[in-house]
C-alpha positions as CSV (number, residue, x, y, z in Angstrom):
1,X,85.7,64.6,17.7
2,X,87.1,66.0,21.1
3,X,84.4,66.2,24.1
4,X,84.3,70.0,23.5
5,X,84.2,72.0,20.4
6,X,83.9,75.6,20.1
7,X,83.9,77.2,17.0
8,X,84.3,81.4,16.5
9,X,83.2,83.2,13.4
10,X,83.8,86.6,13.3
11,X,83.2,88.6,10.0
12,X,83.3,91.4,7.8
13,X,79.7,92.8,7.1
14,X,78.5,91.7,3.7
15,X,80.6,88.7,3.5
16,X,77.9,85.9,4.1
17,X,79.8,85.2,7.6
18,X,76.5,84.7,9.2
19,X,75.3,82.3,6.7
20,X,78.8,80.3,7.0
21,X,78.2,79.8,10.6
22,X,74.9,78.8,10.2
23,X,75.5,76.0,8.0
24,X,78.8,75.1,10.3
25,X,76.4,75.0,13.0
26,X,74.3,72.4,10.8
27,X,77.1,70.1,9.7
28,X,78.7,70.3,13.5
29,X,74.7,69.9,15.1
30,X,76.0,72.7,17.8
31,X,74.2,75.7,19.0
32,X,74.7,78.8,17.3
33,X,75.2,82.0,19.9
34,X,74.6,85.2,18.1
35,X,72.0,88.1,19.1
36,X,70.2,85.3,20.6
37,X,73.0,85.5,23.5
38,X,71.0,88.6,24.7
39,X,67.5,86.5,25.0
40,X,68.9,84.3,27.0
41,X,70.8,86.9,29.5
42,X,67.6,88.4,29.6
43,X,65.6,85.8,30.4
44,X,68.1,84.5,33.1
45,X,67.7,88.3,34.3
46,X,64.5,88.9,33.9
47,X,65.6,91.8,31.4
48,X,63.7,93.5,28.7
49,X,65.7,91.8,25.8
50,X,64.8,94.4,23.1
51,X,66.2,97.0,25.3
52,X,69.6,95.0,25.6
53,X,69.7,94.5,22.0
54,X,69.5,97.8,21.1
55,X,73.7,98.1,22.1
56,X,74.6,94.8,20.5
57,X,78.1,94.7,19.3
58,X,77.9,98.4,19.3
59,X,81.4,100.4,19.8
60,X,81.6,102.1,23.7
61,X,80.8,105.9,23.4
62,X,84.0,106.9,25.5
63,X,83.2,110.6,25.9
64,X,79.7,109.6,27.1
65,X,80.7,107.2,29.9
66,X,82.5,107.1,32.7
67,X,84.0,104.0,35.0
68,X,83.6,104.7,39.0
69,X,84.7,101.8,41.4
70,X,85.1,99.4,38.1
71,X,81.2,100.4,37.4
72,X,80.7,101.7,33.5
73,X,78.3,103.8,33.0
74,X,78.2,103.2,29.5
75,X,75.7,100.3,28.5
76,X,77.6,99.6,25.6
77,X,80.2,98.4,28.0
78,X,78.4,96.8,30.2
79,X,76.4,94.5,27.5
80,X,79.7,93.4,25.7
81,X,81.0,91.8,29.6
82,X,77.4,90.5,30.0
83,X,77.8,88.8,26.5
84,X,81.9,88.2,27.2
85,X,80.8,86.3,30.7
86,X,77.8,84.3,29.5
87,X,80.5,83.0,26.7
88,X,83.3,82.1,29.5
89,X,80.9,80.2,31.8
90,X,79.3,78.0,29.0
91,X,82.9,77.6,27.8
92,X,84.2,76.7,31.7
93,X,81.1,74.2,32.1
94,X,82.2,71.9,29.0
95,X,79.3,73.4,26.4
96,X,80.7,73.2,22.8
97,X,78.9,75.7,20.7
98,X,79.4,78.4,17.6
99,X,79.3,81.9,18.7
100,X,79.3,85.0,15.8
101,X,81.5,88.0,16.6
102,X,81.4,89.1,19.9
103,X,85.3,89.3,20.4
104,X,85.1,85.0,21.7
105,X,88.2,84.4,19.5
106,X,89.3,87.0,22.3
107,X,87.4,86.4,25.6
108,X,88.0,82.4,24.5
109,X,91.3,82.1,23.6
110,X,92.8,80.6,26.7
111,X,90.2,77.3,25.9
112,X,92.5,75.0,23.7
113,X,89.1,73.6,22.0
114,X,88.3,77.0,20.8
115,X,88.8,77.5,16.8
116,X,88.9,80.5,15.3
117,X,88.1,81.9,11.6
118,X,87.7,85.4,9.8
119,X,85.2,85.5,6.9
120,X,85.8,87.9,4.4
121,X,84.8,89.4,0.8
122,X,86.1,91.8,-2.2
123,X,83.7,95.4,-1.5
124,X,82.2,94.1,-4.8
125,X,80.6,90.8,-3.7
126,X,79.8,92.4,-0.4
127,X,77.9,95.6,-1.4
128,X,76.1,93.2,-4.1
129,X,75.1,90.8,-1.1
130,X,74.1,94.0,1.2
131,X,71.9,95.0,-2.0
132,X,70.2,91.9,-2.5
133,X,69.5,91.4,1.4
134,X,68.2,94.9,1.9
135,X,66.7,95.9,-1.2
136,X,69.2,98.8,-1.7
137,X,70.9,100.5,-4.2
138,X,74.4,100.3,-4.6
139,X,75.3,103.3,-3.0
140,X,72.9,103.2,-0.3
141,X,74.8,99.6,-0.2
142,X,77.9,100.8,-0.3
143,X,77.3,102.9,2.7
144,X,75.8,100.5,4.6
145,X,78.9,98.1,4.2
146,X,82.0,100.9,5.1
147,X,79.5,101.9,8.2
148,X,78.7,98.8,9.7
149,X,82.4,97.2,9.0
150,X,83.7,100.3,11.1
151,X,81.4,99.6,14.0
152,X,82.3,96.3,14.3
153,X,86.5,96.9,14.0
154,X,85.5,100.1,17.2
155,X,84.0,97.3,19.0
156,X,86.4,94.9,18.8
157,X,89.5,96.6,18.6
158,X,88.4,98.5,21.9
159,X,88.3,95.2,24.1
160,X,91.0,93.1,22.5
161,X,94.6,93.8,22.0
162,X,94.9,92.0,18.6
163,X,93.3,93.9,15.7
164,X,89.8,92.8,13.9
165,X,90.7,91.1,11.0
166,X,94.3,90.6,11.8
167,X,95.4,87.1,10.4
168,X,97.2,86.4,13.5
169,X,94.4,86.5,15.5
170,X,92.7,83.3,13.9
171,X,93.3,80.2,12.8
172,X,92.0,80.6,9.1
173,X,90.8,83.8,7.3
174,X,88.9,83.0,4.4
175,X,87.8,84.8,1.5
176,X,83.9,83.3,1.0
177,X,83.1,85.4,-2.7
178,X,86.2,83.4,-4.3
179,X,84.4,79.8,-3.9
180,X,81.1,80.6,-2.9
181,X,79.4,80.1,0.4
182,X,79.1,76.1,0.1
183,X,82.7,75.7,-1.0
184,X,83.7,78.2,2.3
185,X,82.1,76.0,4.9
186,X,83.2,72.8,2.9
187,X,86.8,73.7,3.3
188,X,86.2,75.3,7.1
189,X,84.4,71.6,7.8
190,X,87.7,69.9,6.6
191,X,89.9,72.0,8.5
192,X,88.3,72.3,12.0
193,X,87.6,68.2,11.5
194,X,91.6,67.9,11.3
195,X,92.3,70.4,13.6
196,X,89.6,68.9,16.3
197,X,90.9,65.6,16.2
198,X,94.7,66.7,16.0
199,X,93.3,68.4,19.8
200,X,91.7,65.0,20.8
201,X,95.2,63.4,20.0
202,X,97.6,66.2,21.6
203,X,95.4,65.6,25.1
204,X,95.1,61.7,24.7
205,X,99.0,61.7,25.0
């Protein structure tokens, strides 16, 4: 395996993406980044963590904001690019990691180590996951599923050019309620394996 790894999972709510990077994250023995990004920007800050957590991969209200002298007012804003540069500067010191969401197959793309993969579901095996999870029923489900898949294609189409979800934009997009969650990461572990050491080979040369 090359001397840095980073792998980016981004998602579509419901799909078990989470999960998937949690078990990459246990096959790879890397650190996961995910809300706990904000903890640890807080505590370098001395900042109340619940308080920054509360605008989390939330989409920029743009009629509620405004940007004087490259200053947002929106906290929205201003989280993401606390998030986006705690991600650059592990990436520029050598860390190898897994980060979930947070645009990094975006704000990491110019880092030749970084891989990136979409994890996706049919509305049916997502609603039926958000159900389980939750305790809801299927419409309250359903809702929950079309609102938070919304907020998180705001948020990330706002601060990159390439559109959430678009195939183009990632290395693999995989559907996880064909095979299973198991059978997901087993093929993503083959492929970033491959891909990994096809890097280590390319900079060997």
């Amino acid at each position: 395996m090359s001397k840095q790894l980073i792998i980016s999972v981004s998602r579509e709510f419901g799909s078990g993406g989470h999960l998937v990077a949690e078990k990459l994250s246990e096959r790879f023995n890397l650190p996961l980044y995910d809300k706990n990004l904000l903890r640890e920007i807080a505590g370098e800050r001395d900042l109340n963590a619940q308080k920054l957590e509360k605008y989390d991969e939330v989409p920029k209200l743009r009629f509620f904001s405004r940007t004087v002298n490259g200053h947002s007012s929106s906290p929205e804003e201003n989280i993401a690019n606390l998030q986006f540069d705690f991600l650059r500067k592990k990436a520029e010191r050598g860390d190898s990691f897994i980060v979930v969401g947070r645009c990094a197959e975006t704000v990491l793309k110019e880092f030749e180590c970084m891989i990136p993969v979409f994890i996706l579901a049919d509305r049916p095996e997502k609603v039926k996951r958000i159900m389980e999870l939750h305790n809801l029923t299927k419409n309250e489900a359903e809702l929950m599923v079309h609102r938070e898949n919304r907020k998180r294609k705001e948020y990330h189409n706002y601060y990159s050019t390439v559109k959430w979800g678009d195939s183009r934009n990632y290395d693999m997009t995989i559907n996880s309620g064909r095979l299973g969650i198991d059978k997901t990461v087993d093929i993503l572990e083959t492929y970033i394996r491959e891909r990994n050491n096809l890097i280590q080979e390319n900079n060997s040369i």
